[in-house]
Backbone as a ProteinNet text record, in pm:
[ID]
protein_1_A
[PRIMARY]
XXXXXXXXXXXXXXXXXXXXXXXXXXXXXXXXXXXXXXXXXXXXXXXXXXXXXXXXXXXXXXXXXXXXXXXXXXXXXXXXXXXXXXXXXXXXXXXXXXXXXXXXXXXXXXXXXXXXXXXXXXXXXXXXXXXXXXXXXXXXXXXXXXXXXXXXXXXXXXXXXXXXXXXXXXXXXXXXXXXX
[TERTIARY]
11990.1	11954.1	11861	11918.3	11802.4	11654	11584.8	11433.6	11392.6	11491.9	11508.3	11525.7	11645.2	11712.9	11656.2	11574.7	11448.9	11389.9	11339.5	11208.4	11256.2	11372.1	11393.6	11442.4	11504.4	11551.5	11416.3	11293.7	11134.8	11092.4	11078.3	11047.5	11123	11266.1	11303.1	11285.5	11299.7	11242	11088.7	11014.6	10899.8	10936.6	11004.7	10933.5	11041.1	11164.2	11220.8	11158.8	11085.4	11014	11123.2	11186.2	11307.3	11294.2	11361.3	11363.2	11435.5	11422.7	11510.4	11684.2	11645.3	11768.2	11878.4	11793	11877.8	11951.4	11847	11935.6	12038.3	12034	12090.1	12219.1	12201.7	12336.8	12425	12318.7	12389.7	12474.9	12419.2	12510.1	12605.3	12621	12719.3	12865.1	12814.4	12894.3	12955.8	12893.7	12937.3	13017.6	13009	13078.8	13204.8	13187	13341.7	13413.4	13378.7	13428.5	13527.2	13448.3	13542.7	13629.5	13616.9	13686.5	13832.2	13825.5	13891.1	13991.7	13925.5	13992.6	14079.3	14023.5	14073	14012.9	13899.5	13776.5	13725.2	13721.1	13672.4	13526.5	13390.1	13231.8	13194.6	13301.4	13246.7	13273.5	13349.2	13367	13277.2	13253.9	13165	13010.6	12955.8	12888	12886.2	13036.2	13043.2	13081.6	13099.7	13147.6	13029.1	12878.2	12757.1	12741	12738.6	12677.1	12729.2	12923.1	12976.7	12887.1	12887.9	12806.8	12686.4	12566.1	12480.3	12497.2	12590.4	12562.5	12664.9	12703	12753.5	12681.8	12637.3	12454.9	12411.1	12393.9	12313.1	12378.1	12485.9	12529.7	12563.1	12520.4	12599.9	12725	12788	12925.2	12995.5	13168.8	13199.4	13354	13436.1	13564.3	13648.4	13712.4	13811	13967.1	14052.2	14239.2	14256.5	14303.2	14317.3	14443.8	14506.8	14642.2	14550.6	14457.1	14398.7	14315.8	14187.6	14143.4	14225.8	14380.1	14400.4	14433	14485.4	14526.4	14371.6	14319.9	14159.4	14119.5	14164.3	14107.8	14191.3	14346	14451.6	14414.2	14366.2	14308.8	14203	14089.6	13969	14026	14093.2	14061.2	14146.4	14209.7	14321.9	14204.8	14116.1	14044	13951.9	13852.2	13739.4	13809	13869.1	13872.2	13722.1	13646.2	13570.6	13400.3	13385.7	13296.9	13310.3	13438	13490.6	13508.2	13510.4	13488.6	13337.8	13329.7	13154.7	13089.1	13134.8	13094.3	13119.5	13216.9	13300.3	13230.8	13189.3	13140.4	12974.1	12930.8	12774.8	12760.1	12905.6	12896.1	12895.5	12985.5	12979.9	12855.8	12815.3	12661.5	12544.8	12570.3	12445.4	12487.7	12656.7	12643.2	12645	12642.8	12570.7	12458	12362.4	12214.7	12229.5	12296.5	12225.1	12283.8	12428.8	12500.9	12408.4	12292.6	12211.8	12090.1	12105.3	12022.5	12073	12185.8	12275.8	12304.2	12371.3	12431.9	12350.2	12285.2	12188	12283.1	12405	12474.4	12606.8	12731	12858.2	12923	12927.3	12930	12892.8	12809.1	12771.5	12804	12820.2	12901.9	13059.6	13104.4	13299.9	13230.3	13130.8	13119	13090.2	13001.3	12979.3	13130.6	13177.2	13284.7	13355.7	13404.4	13507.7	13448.9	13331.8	13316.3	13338.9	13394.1	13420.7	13571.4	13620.9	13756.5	13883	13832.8	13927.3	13890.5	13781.6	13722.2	13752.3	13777.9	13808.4	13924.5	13898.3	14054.9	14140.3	14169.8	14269.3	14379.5	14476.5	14563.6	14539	14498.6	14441.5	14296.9	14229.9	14142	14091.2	14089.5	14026.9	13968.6	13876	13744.1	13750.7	13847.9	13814.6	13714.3	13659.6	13523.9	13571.1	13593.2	13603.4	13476.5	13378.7	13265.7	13221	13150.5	13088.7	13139	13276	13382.4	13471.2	13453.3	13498.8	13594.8	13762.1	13867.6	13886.4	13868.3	13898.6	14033.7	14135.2	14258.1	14187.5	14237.1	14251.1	14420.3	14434.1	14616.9	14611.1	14680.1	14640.3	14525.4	14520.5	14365.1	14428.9	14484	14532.7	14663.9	14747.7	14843.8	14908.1	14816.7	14845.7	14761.2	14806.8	14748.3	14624.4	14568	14467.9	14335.7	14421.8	14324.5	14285	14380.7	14369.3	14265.3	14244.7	14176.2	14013.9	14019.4	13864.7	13817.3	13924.1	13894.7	13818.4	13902.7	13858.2	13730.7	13684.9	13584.4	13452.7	13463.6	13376.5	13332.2	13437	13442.1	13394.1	13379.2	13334.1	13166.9	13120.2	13012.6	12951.3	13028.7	12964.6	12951.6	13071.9	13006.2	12892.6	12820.3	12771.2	12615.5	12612.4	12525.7	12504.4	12593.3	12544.1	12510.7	12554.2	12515.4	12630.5	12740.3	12906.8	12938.6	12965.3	13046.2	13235.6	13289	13421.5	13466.9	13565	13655.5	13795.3	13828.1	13977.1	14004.5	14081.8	14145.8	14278.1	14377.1	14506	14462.4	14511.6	14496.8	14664.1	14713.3	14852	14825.6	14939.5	14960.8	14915.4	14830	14781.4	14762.6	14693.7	14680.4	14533.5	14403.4	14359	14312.9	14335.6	14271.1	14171.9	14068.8	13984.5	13947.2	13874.6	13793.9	13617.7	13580	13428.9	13332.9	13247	13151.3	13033.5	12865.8	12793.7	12695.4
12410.6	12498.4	12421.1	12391	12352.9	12413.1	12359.6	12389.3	12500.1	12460.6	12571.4	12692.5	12738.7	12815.6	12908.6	12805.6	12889.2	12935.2	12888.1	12942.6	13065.1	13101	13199.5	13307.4	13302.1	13365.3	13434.4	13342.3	13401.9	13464.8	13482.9	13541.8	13692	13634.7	13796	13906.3	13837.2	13922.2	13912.4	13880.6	13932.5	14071.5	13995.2	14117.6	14252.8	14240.5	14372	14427.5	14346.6	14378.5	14386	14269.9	14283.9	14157.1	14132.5	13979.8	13872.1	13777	13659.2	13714.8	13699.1	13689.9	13764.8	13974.7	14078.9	14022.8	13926.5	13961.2	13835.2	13704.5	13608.9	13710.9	13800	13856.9	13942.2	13997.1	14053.5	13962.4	13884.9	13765.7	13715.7	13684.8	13678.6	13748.4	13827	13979.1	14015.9	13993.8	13995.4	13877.6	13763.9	13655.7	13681.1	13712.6	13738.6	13825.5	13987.5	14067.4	14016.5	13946.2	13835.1	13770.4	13692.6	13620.2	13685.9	13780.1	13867.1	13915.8	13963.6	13992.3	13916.8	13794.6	13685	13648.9	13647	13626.5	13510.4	13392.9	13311.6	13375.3	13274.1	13370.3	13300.6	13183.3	13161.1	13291.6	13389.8	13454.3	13625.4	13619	13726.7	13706.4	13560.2	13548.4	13574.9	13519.7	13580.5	13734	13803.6	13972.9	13992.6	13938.2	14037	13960	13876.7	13828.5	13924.1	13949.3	14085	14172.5	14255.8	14388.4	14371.5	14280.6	14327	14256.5	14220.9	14208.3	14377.3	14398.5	14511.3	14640.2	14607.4	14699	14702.2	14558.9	14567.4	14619.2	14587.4	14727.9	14799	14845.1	15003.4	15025.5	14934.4	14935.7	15023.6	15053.1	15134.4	15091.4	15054.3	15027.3	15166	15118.2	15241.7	15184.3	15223	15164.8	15123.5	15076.8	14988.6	15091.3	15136.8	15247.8	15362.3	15395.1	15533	15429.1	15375.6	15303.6	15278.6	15199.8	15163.4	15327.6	15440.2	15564.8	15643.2	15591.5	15664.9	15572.1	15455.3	15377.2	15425.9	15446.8	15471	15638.5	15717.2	15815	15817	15777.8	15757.9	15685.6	15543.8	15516.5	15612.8	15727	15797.7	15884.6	15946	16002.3	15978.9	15857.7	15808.9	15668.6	15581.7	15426.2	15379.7	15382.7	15339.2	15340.7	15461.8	15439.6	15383.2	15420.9	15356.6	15241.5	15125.4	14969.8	14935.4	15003.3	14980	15000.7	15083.8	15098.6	14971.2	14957.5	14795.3	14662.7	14686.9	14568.7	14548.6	14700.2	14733.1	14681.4	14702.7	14675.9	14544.1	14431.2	14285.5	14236.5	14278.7	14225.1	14233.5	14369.4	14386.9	14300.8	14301.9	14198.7	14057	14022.6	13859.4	13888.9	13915.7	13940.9	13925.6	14024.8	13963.8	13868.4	13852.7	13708.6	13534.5	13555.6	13487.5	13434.4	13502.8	13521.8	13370.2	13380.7	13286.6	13191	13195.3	13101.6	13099.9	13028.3	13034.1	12992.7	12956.1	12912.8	12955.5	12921.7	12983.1	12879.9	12706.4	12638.5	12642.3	12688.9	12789.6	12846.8	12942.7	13101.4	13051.9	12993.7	12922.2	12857.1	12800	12707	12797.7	12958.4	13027.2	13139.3	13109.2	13233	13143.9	13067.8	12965.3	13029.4	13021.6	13106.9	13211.3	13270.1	13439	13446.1	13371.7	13394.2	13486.5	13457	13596.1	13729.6	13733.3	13900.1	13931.4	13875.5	13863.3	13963.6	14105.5	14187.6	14156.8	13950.2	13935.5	13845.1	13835.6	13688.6	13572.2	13561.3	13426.3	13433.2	13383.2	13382.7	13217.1	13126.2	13032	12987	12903.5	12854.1	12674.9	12701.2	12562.8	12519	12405.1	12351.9	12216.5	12218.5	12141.7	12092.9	12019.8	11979.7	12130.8	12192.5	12274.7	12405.8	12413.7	12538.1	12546.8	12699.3	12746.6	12823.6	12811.9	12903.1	12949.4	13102.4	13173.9	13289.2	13246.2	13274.8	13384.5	13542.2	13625.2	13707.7	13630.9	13750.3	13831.5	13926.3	14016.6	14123.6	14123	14226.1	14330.2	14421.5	14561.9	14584.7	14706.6	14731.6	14763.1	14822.5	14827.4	14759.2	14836.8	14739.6	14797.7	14904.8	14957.3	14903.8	14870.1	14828.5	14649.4	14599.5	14482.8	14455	14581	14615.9	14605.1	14651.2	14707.8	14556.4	14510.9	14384.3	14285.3	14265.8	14196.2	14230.7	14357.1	14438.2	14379.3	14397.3	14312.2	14210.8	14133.7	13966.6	13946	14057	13982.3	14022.1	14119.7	14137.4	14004.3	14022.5	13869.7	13757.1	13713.4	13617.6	13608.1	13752.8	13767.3	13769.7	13791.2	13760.2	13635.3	13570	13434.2	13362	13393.5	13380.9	13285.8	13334	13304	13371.5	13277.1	13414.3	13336.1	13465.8	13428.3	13392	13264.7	13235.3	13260.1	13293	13339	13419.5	13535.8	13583.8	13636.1	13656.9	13715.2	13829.1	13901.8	14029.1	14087.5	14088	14187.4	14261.4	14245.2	14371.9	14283.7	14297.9	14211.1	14077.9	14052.5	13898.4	13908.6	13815.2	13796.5	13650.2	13645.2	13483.2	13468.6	13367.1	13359.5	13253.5	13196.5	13072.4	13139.9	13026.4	13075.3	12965.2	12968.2	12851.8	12916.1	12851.7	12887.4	12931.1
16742	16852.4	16945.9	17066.8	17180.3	17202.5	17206.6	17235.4	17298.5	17452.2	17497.6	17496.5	17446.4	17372.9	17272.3	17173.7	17075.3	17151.6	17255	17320.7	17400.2	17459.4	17495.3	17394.4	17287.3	17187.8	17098.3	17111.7	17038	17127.6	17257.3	17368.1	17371.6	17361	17401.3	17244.7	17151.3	17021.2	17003.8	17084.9	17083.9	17192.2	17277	17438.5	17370.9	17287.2	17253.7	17131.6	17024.3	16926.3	16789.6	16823.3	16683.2	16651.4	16562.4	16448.8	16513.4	16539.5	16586.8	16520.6	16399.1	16348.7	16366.1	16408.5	16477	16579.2	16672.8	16817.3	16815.6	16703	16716.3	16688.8	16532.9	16487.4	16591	16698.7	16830.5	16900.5	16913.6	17006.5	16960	16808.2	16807.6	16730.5	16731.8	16736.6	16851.3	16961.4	17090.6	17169.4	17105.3	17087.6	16984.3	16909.9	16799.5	16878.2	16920.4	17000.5	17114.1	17178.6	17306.9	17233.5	17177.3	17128.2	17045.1	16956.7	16942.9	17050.5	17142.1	17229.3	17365.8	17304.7	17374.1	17527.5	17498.8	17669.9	17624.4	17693.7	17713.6	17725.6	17643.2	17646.2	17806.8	17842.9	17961.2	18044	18074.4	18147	18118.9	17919.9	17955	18030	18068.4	18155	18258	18305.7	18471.8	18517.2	18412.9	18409.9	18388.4	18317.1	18333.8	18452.8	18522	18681.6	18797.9	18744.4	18876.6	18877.1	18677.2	18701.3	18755.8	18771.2	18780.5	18972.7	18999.7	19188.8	19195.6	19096.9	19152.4	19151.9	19064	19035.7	19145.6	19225.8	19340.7	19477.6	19483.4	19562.9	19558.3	19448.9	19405.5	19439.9	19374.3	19396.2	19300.8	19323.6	19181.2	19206.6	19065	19087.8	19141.7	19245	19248.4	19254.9	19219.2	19187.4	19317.9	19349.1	19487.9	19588.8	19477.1	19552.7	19641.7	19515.2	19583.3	19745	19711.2	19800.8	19951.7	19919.6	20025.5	20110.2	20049.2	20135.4	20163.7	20090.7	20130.1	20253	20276.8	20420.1	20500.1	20535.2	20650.6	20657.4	20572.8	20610.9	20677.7	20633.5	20759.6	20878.6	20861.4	20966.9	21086.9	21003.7	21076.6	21126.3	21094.7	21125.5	21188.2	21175.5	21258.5	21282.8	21338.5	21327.1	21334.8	21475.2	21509.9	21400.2	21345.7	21266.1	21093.4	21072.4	20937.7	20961.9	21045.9	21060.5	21088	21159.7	21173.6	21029.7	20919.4	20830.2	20723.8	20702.8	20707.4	20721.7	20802.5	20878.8	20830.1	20846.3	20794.2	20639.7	20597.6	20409.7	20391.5	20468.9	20486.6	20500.7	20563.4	20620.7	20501.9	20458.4	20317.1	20205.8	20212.1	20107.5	20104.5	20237.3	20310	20229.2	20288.1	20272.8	20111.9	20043.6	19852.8	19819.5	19856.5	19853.2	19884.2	20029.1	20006.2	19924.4	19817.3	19697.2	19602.7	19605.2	19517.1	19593.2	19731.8	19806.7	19955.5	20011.9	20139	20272.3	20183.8	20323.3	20340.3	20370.4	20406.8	20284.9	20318.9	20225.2	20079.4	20025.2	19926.5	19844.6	19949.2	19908.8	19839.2	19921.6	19886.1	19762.2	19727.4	19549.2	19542.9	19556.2	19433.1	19429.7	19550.8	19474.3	19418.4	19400.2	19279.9	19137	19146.7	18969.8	18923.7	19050.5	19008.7	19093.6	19091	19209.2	19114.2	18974.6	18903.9	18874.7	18982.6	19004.3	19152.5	19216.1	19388.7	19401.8	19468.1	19471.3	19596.1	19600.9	19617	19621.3	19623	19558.4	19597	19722.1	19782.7	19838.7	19830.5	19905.7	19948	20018	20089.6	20166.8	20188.7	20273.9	20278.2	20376.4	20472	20552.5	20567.9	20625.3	20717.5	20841.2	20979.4	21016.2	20985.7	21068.1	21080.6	21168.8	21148.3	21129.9	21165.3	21159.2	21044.8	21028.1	20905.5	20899.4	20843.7	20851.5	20721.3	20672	20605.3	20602.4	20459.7	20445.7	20332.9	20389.3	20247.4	20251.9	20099.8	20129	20031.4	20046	19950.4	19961.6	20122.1	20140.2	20183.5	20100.6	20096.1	20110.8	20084.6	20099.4	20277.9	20319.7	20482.7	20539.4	20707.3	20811.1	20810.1	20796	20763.4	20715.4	20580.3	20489.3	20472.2	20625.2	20665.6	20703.2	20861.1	20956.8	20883.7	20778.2	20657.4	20629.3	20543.8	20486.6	20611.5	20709.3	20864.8	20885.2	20885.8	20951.5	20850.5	20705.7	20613.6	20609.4	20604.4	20661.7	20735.6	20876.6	21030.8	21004.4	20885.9	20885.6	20742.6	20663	20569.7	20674.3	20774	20835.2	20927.1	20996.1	21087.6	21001.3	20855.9	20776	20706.3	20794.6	20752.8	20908.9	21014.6	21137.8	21158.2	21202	21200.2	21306.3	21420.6	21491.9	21498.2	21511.9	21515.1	21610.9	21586.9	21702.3	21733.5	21584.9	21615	21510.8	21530.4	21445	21416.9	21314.8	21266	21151.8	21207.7	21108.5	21092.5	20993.5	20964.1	20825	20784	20667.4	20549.1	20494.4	20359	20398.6	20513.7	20556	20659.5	20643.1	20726.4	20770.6	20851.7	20846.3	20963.1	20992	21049.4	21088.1	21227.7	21229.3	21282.1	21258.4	21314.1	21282.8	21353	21355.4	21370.9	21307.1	21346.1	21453.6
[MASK]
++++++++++++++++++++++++++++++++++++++++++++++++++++++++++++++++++++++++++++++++++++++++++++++++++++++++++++++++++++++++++++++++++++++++++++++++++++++++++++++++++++++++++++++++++++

């Protein structure tokens, strides 16, 4: 066992008030479990890193079927403030996203560690000297829920201080350029 490792493992059974040996037997109980079930423990790391950024925005899974008719309904109903809303949600999650990643460059290495939590089939971040083109496919079933995805994006980049230079928006496709 690394030095390290002890030293955090005596720490947290002091600070929970249980035996080294309880919480080692937790861990790896929780390690067999994965494994069992066939999870790489690298990834039950990165599933407690989603939940707890998802913690932080109080986020909540919803089926993507219902989701996408719950967006072509609003935006059937309000367009203009259901993108602004969109856009408002991009931006907050710039802001905790800069917690982890301070830059745009960054952000593309930290989402590679989580790109099999990403709800969507492609996602890419090209880097031109100072301009940046972002490919997402797979961002919803309609044009709608294109429109949403776009609207997010234009606020993650505007939280990183991105403004856009070009864009394509269709049916499950957005792509983007933008520079700082």
């Amino acid at each position: 066992l690394r030095p390290d490792l002890a030293k955090q493992l005596e720490e947290e059974a002091e600070k929970e008030g249980k035996m080294i040996s309880s919480i080692t037997g937790e861990a790896l109980q929780m390690y067999f479990e994965a494994r069992k079930s066939g999870v790489d423990s690298g990834v039950v790391s990165k599933i407690s890193n989603i939940l707890s950024l998802m913690d932080s925005l109080r986020a909540v899974p919803v089926p993507s079927m219902l989701l996408d008719q719950m967006l072509q309904i609003s935006l059937k109903n309000d367009s203009k403030s259901s993108l602004e809303k969109w856009e408002e949600a991009g931006y907050a999650f710039a802001e905790i996203c800069k917690i982890y990643a301070p830059d745009l460059d960054k952000l593309w290495t930290f989402a590679q560690l989580f790109k099999e939590f990403i709800p969507a089939d492609r996602f890419e971040m090209t880097f031109n000297g100072k301009t940046a083109s972002i490919l997402l496919v797979g961002a919803g079933y309609s044009p709608e829920a294109s429109r949403c995805s776009f609207a997010g994006l234009s606020g993650l980049l505007k939280g990183y201080n991105y403004d856009i230079d070009e864009k394509h928006i269709e049916k499950g496709l957005v792509k983007v350029t933008c520079h700082p």
